[in-house]
C-alpha positions in Angstrom: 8.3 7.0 21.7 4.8 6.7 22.5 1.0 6.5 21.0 -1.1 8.7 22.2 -5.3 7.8 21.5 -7.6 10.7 21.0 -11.0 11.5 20.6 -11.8 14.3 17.6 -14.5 16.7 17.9 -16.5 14.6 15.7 -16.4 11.6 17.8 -14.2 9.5 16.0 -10.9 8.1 17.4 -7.1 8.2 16.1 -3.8 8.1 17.1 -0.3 10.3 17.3 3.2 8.5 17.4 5.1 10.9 19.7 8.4 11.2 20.2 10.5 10.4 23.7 11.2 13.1 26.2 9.0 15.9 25.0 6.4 14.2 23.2 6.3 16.1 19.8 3.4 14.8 17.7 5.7 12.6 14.8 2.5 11.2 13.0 -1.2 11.3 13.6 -3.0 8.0 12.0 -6.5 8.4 10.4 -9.7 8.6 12.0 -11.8 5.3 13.2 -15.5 5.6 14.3 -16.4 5.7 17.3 -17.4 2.2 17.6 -14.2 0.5 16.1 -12.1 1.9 19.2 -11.0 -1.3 19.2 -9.3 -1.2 15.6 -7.0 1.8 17.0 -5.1 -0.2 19.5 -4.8 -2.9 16.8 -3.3 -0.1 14.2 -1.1 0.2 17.5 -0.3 -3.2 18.4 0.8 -3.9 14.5 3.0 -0.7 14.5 4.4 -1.9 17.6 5.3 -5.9 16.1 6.6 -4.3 12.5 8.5 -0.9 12.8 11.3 -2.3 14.1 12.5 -4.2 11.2 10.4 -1.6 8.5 12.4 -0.7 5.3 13.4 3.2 4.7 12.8 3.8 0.8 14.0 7.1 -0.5 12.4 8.4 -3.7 14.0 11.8 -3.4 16.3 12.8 -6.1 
């Protein structure tokens, strides 16, 4: 797995999770402005710390 950081057309910055080996896009995070670059790689760094131990919930019935 790996995050990939982005810039959208309208200048803003977000992130993909992608998975291993060929790097299909998994999740893409929301937008941050252009000036909070900074606040992407901190959405990273906490995704990093926590999804190892994350609860699945399943509300499907």
């Amino acid at each position: 797995m790996r995050f990939k950081i982005s810039e959208s057309t309208d200048g803003q910055y977000y992130f993909e999770i992608q998975a291993g080996g060929n790097y299909e896009t998994l999740a893409t995070s929301e937008t941050y402005k252009r000036s909070d670059k900074r606040d992407v790689q901190a959405a990273i760094d906490q995704i990093r710390r926590e999804a190892g131990g994350a609860d699945v919930v399943n509300d499907s019935q």
